[in-house]
N, C-alpha and C positions, 0 to 999 in steps of 0.2 A: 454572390450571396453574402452578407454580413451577416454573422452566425452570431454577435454579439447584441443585434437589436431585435431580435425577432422573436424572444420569449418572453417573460414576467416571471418575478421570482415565482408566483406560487405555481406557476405551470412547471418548472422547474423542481419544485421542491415534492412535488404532485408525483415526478417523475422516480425521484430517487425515494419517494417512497412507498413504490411500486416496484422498484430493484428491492430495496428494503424487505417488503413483505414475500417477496417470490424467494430470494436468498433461506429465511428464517423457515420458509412452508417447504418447497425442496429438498432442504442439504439442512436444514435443524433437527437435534435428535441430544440425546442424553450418551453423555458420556459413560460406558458400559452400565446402560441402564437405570442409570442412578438418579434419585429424584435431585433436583436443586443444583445439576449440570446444565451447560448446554455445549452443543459439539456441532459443530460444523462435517456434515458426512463427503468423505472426499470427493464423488461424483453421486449425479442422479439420472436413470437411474442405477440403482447399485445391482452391478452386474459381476462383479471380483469374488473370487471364491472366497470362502473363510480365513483361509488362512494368512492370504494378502491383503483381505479389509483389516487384520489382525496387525498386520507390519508395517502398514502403510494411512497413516494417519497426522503428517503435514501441522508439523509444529506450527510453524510458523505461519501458515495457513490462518490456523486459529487466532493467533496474534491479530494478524489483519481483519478477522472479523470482530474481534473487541474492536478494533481502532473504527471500524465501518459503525457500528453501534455507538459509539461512542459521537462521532458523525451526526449519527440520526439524534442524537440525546442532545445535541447544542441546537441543531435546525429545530427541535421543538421548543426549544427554549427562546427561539428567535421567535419562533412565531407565538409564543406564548403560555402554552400547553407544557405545563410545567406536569403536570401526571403522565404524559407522552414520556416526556423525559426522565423523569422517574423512572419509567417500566425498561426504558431504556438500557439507565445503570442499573436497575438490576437485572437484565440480562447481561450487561456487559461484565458482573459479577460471578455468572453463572456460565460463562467463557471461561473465566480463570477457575471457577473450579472444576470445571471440565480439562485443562488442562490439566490441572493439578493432578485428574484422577487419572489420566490418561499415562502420565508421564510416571504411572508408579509411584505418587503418592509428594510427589518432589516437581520443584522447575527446571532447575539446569538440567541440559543435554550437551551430546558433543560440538557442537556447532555454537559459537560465538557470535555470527548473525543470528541465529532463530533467538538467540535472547537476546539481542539486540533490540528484535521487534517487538517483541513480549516486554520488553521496557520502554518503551517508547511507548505502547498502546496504555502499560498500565500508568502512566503519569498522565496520561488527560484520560487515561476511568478515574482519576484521583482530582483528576480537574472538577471532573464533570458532578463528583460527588459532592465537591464543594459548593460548585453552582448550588445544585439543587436540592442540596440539607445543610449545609451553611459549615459544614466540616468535612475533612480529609476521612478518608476509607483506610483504618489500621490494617487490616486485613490486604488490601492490593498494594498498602505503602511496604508491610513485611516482606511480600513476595519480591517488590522491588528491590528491597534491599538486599536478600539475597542473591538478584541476580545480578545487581552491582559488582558483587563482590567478585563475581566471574568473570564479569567486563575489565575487570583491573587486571585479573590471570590473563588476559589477550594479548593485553599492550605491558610488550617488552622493548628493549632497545637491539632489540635482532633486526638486521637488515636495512639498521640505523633508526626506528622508529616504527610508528602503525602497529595493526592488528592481528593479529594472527587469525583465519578463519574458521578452525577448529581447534581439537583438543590434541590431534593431528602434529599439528606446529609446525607444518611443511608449507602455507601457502599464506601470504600477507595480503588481503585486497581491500578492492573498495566496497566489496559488499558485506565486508565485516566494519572497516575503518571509519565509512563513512556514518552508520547509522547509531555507533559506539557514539565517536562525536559529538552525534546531537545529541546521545540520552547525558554525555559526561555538559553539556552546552546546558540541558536544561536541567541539571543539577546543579549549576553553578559551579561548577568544578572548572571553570575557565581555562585555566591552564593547560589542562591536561586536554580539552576540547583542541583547541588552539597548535597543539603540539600531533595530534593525530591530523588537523587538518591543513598542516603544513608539510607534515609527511607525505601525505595524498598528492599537494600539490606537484611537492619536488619530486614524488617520485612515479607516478601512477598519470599526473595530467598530460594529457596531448596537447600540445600549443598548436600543432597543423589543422586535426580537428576541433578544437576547441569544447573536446568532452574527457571523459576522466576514462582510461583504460582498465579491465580487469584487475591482474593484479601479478606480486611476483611470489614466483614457485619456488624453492628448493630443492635442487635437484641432485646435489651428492654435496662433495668438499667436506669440511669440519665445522663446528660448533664458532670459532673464530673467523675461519674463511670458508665462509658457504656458496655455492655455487648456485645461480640463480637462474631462470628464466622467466623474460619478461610474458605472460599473456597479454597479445593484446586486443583482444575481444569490446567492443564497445555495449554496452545492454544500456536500455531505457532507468531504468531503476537505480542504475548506482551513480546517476547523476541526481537524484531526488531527495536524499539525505546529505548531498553537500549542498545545496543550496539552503536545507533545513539548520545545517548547523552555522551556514554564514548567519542567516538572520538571526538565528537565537540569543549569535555575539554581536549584532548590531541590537537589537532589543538590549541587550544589560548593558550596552555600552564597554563592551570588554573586547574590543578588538585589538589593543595594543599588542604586538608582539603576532601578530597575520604578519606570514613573508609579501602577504598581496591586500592591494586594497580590498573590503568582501562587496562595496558595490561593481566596483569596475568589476571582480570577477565572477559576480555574477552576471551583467549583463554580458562577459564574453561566454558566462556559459551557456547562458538562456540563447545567445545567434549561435552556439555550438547543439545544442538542443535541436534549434528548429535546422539546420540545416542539415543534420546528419541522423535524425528521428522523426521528422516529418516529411509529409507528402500531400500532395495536391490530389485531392480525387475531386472529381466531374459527376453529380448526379444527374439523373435521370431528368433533370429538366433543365442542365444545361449549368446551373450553378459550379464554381468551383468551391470547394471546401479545401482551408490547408488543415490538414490533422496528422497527430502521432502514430508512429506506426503500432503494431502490437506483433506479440512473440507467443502467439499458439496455444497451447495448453499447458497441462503440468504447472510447475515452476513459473515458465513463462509465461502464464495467464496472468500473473500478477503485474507481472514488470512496469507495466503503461500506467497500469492506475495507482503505483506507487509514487512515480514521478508528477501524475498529476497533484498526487495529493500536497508535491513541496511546489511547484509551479501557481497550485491556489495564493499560498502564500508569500510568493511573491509578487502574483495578480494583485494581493491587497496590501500590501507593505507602502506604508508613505515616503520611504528613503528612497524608495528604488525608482528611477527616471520612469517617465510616463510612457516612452514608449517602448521601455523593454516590458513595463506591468502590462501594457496594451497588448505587445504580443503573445504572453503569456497565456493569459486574459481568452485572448480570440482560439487560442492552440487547444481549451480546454473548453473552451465551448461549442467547437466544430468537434469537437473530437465526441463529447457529451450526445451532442445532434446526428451524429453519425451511427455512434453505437444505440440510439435510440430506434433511428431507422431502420434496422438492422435487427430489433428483433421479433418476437414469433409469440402473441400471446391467448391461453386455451385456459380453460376450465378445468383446475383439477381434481374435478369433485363429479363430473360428468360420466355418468354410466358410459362406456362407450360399448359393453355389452348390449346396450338395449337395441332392438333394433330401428332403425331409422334414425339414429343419431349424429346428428352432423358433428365432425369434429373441431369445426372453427364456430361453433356456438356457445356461450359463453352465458349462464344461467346464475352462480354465484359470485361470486372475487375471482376474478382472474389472477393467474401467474404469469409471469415471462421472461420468457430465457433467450439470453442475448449471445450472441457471436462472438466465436473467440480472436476472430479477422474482421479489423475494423473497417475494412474496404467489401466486405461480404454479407450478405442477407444470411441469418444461422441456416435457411433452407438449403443454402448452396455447401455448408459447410459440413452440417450433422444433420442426420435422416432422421425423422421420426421415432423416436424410440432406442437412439442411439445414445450412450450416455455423455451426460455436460458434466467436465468439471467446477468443483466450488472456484478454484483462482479466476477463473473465466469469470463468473457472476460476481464475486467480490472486485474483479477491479472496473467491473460495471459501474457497479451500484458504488464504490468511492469516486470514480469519475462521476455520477448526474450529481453524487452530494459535493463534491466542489462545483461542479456549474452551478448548485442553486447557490453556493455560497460569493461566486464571483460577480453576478450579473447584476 
């Protein structure tokens, strides 16, 4: 099956805006009650007692759902629907002030990647503002620049370079370094892009596998001579923001001073990608699909559809050879049509009190909730009435919004 020829954008775009609107109706809700928030609720439904819906509340979670809205705010703009868009950023507005309220009144936290992400989503909410009222957003530009100032406390010259992951200062990886990078890439701060993703290279890339390893730990020694151990864990997602920051120094033209060419190393990382993150499944009618793996719940419900979302962009990059964009391209479109297969959609407005109520009948808008195993139908996965987390459904709904944007 050729998973690249068989849709049209707007059945595509149809799609992700039916992740769209099932994410926002589910897991949407006001940050402790407050008008003119919005909060992503960590699972649905909410089943955690008081005191762990209290502590547990996924910074970065929310990041990704500005960055998913934000998504939906440029697809309306492609297709026209400039008031879509609108409504868009100002929910993507009402994101960050949901975090704001959430986080006690302030943005930093201890972690270096969660504002990693939260900077990266707010420079295309500030994009997207632009688009669509002809000026920049004071308001998500301040937030940014405060968390800039964070991302600079990261990157020290410990362990010869890169990021630190937290406030911690025990652990250097790539899921702090890499998505640092691109926020310092698309601030123009080159240098300092350039210098964290040289770090990663030398120190963090697998040349066997041809993907970027976790990262290194500190584990006793001195302040001068630190005692290190390597992790070497592979995840889908911290290959997704090094590809994000090669391109942003191919876009400004500011690759001078890369220890590696950034096209050659992206196409070895995009054949490190598919060879060591995807898989061939066999549907039900005999088709093979190759598609990304995914990593379950929690945390790992995001992972897949981070990566796709820097793989879109190098699906449409004109620098980059045609057939590493093609494989790209194809990896994200099976993977889109897979997870589409795979899920389970019901009325969520349907008495099911009443009696004689079929539960697969569907009378207003439907919802639908997708699978956290992209090789599995949610029925095999979660029972009826068992809760779905929000990363699961957002890295849904960012994977169909890069297939409507690749096809």
């Amino acid at each position: 099956m050729d998973a690249t020829t068989d849709f049209s954008v707007k059945e595509l775009s149809a799609r992700a805006a039916l992740a769209e609107h099932s994410v926002l109706r589910l897991f949407g809700g006001r940050a402790l009650s407050i008008p003119g928030t919005l909060f992503g609720r960590v699972q649905h439904p909410e089943t955690r007692a008081r005191r762990k819906r209290a502590a547990e509340w996924h910074y970065w979670w929310q990041a990704h759902l500005m960055d998913a809205l934000v998504d939906a705010g440029f697809r309306a703009l492609t297709s026209g629907d400039t008031d879509a868009a609108a409504a868009h950023l100002r929910r993507g507005r009402a994101v960050l002030r949901g975090i704001q309220v959430r986080n006690y009144g302030t943005y930093p936290n201890h972690f270096y990647d969660d504002m990693a992400w939260l900077v990266l989503a707010l420079e295309r909410l500030n994009r997207l503002a632009l688009a669509v009222e002809g000026s920049g957003d004071a308001f998500v530009q301040d937030a940014a620049s405060r968390l800039y100032r964070e991302l600079d406390d990261a990157c020290t010259d410990d362990l010869g370079g890169g990021a630190f992951w937290s406030k911690a200062r025990d652990f250097k990886n790539t899921p702090a370094t890499a998505p640092i990078a691109l926020a310092f890439a698309r601030a123009h701060r080159h240098e300092t892009a350039i210098s964290l993703l040289n770090w990663l290279h030398a120190t963090l890339f697998d040349e066997q596998s041809g993907v970027y390893l976790d990262g290194l730990r500190i584990t006793g020694g001195s302040v001068r001579a630190p005692k290190t151990r390597l992790e070497r864990a592979h995840y889908t997602y911290n290959q997704g923001p090094v590809l994000g920051g090669y391109l942003t120094l191919l876009d400004a033209g500011a690759t001078d001073g890369l220890t590696v060419d950034p096209i050659e190393h992206i196409e070895q990382l995009v054949e490190g990608i598919d060879a060591h993150f995807s898989k061939d499944f066999t549907t039900a009618t005999g088709d093979t699909l190759r598609v990304l793996t995914t990593h379950g719940n929690g945390d790992g419900g995001l992972f897949t559809g981070i990566l796709v979302r820097y793989l879109a962009q190098v699906a449409a990059h004109p620098s980059i050879p045609a057939a590493t964009r093609d494989k790209a391209r194809a990896l994200i479109l099976a993977t889109a049509e897979l997870f589409w297969a795979g899920r389970r959609e019901y009325d969520p407005d349907l008495p099911m009190n009443e009696l004689g109520i079929d539960p697969n009948e569907i009378r207003g808008q439907a919802v639908a909730l997708f699978s956290p195993s992209i090789t599995q139908h949610i029925s095999e996965v979660i029972k009826p009435g068992q809760p779905v987390d929000l990363s699961t459904q957002l890295q849904v709904w960012m994977t169909l919004e890069a297939a409507a944007r690749v096809l």
